[in-house]
Structures are given as C-alpha cells and as structure tokens.
N, C-alpha and C positions, 0 to 999 in steps of 0.2 A: 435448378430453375426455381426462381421465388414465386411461391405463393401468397395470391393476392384475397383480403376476406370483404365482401361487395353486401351491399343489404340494400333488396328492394325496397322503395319508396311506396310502389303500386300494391302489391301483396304480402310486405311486409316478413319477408322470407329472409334470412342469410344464407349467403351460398359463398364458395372458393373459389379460385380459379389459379390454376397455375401457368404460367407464361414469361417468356425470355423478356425482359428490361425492354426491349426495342420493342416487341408485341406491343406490351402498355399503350406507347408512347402514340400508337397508331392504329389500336385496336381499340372500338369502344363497347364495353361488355352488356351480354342481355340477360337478365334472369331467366334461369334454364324452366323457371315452372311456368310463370305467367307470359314471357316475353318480350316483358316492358325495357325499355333502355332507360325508365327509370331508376338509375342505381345509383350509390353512394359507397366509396370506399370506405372501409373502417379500418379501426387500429388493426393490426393483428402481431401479436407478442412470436417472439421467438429467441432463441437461444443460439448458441454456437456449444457444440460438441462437449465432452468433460464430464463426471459425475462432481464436479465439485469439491474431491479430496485434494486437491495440489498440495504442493509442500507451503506454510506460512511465510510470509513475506519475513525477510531479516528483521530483526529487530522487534518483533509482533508476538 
C-alpha cells in the first residue's frame, strides 16, 4: 500500500498516511494533531528494492 507524506497548512505539522490508490481518490485526509482538512500533499521519495550492486551494463 503506498504511502502518502500530507503537511498541514493550519499547524504546520507533516504527517503520512498510508492508503490503497482508490482510498486517495475518495478520501479526503485531516491532520491527526489539529484536525484541520487543511492539508497539502508533498513529494515523498522512494525506491524500489536492490542494494545497488547489480552487475554493469555491457559495454560500461
């Protein structure tokens, strides 16, 4: 399930949320401190699996 990173507007807090694609789409989130539904999605960075050793591409 992707995790979503939200920063209140009202209290200035970042908080997560984790939720199925389809939630998103029809849920609208409240910051868990103050309660405002003023929120704002931000970036939030992520990776897919691997430490990074793979073998070099041909020719590299």
């Amino acid at each position: 399930m992707p995790t979503y990173a939200y920063l209140c507007r009202a209290c200035g807090r970042p908080f997560e949320i984790r939720m199925s694609i389809r939630e998103k789409d029809t849920w609208k989130p409240r910051c868990p401190v103050c309660k405002s539904a003023k929120v704002e999605q931000q970036l939030f960075g992520f990776s897919f699996g691997g430490s990074g050793g793979g073998q070099p591409a041909p020719g590299g």
